[in-house]
N, C-alpha and C positions, 0 to 999 in steps of 0.2 A: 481673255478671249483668244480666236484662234489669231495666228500671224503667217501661215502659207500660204495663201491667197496670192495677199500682195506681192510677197516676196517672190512669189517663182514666177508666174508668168503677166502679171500686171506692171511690175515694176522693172524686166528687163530691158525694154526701151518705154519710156512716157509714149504708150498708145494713145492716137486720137480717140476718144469715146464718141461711139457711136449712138448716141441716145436723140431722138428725136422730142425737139421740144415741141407739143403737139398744140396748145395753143396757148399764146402771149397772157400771162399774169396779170391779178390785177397790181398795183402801182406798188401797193405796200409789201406785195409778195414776193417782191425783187430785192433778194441778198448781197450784199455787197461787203466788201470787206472794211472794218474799221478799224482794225489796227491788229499786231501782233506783242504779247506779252512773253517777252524774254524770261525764259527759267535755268536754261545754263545746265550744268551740269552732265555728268557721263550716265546712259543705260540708255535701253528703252522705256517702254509704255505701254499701257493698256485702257482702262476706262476710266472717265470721272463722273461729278457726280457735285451738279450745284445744289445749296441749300441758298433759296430766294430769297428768302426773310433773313437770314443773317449776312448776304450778301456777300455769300464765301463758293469757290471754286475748287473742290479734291480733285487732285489729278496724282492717280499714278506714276511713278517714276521710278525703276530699278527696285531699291531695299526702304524706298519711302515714298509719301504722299505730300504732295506740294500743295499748299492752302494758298489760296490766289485770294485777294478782295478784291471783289465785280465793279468795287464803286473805284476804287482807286486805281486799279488794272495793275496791280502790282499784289507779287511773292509776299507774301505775310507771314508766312513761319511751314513747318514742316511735322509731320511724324514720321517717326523714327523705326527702325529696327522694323521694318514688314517687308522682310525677304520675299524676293519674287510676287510683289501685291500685284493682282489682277482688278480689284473694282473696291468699291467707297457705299454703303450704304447708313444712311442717316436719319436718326430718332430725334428730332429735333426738343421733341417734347422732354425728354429722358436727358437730355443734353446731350448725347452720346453719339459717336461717329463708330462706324464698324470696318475694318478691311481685313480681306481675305487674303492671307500673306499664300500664295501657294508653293514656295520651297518650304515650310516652315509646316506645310500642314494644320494651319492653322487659323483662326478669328483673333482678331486684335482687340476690345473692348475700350475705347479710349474717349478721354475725357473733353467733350467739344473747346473747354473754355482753356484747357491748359496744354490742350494736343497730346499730351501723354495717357499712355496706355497704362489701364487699371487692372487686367486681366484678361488672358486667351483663353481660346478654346478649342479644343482638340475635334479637327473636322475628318472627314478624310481624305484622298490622294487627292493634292490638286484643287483646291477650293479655287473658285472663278468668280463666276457672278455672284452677288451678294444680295438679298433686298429684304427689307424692313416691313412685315406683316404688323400695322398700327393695332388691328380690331384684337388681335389675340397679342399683342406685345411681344412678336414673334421674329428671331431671324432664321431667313434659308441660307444655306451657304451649299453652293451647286457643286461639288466634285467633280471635275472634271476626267480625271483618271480615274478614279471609283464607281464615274457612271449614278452619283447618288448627293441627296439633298441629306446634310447633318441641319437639323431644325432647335432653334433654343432658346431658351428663355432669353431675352434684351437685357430685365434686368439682374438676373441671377445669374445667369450664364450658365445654366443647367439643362444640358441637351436633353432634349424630350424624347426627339427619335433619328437615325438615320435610315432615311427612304431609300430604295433600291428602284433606279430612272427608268433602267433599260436601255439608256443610249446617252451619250456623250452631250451631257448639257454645257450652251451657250450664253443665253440671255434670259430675262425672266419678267415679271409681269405680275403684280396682284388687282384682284377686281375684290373691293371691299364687298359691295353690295352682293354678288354671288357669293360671295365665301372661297374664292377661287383663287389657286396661284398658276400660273403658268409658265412653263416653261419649255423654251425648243430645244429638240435632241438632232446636233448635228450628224451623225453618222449613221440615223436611221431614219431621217429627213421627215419629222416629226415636231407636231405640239403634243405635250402631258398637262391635262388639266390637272389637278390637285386639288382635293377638297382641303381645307386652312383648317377647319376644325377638326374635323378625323384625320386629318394628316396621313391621307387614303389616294391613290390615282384613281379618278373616276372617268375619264376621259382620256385617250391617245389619238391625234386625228391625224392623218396625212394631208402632207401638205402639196400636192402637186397641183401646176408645172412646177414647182420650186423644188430646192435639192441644195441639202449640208446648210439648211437656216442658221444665221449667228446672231446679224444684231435682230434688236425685239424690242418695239413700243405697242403702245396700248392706246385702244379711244372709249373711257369708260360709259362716257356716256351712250355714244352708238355702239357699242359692243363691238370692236374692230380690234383685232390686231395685225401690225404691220410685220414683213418677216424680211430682214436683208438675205437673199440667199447667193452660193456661192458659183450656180449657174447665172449672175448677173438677172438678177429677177430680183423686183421687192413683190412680197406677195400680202394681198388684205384676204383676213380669212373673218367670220363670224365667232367671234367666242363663246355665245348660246350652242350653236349648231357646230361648229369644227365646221362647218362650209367653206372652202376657198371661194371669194365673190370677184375678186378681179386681179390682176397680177399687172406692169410694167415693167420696160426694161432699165438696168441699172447699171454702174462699172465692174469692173475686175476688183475683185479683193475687198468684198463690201466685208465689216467685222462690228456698223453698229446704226442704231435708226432711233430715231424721235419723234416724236409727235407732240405738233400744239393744237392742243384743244380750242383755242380762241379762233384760232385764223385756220385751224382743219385742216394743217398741212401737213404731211409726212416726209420723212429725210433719210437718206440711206448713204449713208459715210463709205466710199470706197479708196484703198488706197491707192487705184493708178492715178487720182489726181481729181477728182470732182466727185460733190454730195448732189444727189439727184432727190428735187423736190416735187413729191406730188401732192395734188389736192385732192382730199376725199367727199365725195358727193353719193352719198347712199350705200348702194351698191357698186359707185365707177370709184373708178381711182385714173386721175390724170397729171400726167409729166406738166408741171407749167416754169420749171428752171432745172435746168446743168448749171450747177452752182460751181467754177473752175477753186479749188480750194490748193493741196498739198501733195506732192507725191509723198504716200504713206501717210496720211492723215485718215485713217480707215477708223478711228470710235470717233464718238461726239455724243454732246448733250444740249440739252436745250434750259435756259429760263424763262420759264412761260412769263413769269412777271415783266419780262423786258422785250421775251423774244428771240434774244441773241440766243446766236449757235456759238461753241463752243469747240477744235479740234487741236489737237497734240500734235507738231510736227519736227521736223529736223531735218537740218542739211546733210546732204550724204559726197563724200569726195569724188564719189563717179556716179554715171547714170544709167548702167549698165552693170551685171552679175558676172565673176568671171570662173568659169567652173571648178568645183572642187574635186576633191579625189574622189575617186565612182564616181566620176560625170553627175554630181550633184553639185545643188546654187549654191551661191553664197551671198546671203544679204549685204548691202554695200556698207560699206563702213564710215557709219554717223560723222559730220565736222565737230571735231572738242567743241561743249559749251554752245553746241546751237539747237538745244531744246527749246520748243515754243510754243504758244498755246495761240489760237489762229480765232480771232474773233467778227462774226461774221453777222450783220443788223439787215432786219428790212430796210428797202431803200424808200424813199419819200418821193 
């Protein structure tokens, strides 16, 4: 996913966020922090990616994917060799876990039970997002540089087809019951719907007020999608209709959002330092927490099974950019070994 946001003008001084919490939650809706799980080591990050039922947490990290257990809140093992991985998707059923190494131009195909990789596959520039089509046994891998979706078989590893987006995909989205995959196009400030079995775009919708979408959840059952965009807007759009229904405002440097189905709240991960959570109510969508989370903790995930939110963060030596040659930033340089994964419950 993208990282300018934060970097250039969200994170040169920790800004107050300006978000108006419009009315008081109810009791359970109220996020609090319940601990931090130490993961250590040098790089950055990008997306994870919980599986519920095995009670594991992928989290990107540099040239590897760190496996977290949810139940014990501790490092469980790692995969290996995925150069520059952006996201984690998982076939639980297939046993298989997939990442998108994108220096490597590639899919990882790896083995849930042993974390080792059984075979890649050749995507093109810049694989990003990732996500796991169950009904056709299908994975997307969004290109990021190529502007295109390499689609392929789960179990064979036999690219079917590579899709040509039109615009610089971010996040992504499947609705089994439509046949639909989605996905936002940041540079053209865009959803592409995608028919899964013709592996066809049948839909492009604009998304205004919103502008450069990244993160992207889904409400299958009310047909909603949420869109972090990078003008500080989360926007709810209709995925029948491509209708924008209602928009809020959000922080600086949003790059990822979730949504639980059970409690119908949505979250927009921003890295100047707070996930803004709203409640969805038909057509409204309302602010009811500034959740104060990380500077730089801009993805997250959510396990509907528990609830918990999930975010990747790091201590930085300074708190401030100090400019590089051409009067360009320079992202602040991480503290060795203080990678961490930010773990965040309803309050009681």
């Amino acid at each position: 996913m993208k990282n300018s946001h934060w970097q250039i003008a969200g994170i040169i001084a920790l800004s107050l966020l300006v978000v108006a919490v419009v009315s008081a939650p109810a009791a359970d809706a109220e996020y609090k922090l319940l601990k931090e799980i130490p993961v250590g080591g040098e790089g950055g990050w990008d997306c994870l990616s919980v599986d519920s039922a095995a009670h594991r947490l992928y989290v990107s990290h540099a040239a590897k994917v760190v496996v977290i257990d949810t139940e014990k809140e501790i490092v469980a093992g790692e995969i290996t060799n995925t150069p520059g991985v952006h996201a984690i998707a998982i076939a639980a059923k297939l046993g298989r876990v997939f990442t998108s190494n994108g220096r490597a131009n590639d899919v990882s195909i790896v083995d849930a039970k042993t974390l080792q990789a059984t075979a890649r596959v050749a995507t093109g520039e810049n694989p990003d997002v990732i996500i796991f089509v169950p009904q056709h046994g299908e994975i997307y891998a969004f290109n990021g540089r190529s502007k295109s979706a390499t689609i392929f078989d789960a179990q064979s590893g036999a690219v079917v087809t590579n899709l040509a987006l039109g615009g610089k995909p971010e996040f992504a989205a499947a609705d089994a019951d439509a046949g639909r995959v989605f996905v936002n196009l940041e540079d053209t400030s865009e959803v592409v719907a995608i028919d899964s079995a013709k592996h066809e775009i049948v839909a492009r919708w604009p998304i205004a007020p919103g502008e450069e979408p990244s993160g992207l959840a889904f409400d299958g059952k009310n047909h909603r999608l949420f869109l972090g965009c990078g003008n500080k807007l989360m926007v709810m759009l209709d995925s029948t209709s491509g209708k924008v229904l209602a928009s809020v405002p959000i922080g600086d440097g949003v790059d990822g959002c979730a949504f639980d189905p059970e409690t119908k709240l949505a979250f927009a991960s921003c890295g100047s330092g707070a996930t803004i959570i709203a409640r969805e109510d038909c057509d409204k969508l309302t602010v009811v927490q500034t959740l104060a989370t990380h500077r730089g903790a801009r993805t997250m995930t959510i396990d509907p099974a528990t609830h918990r939110i999930y975010l990747p963060a790091a201590e930085y030596e300074t708190t401030t950019y100090a400019p590089a040659a051409g009067s360009q930033r320079q992202r602040p340089k991480m503290v060795a070994g203080s990678f961490k994964v930010l773990v965040f419950v309803p309050g009681k």
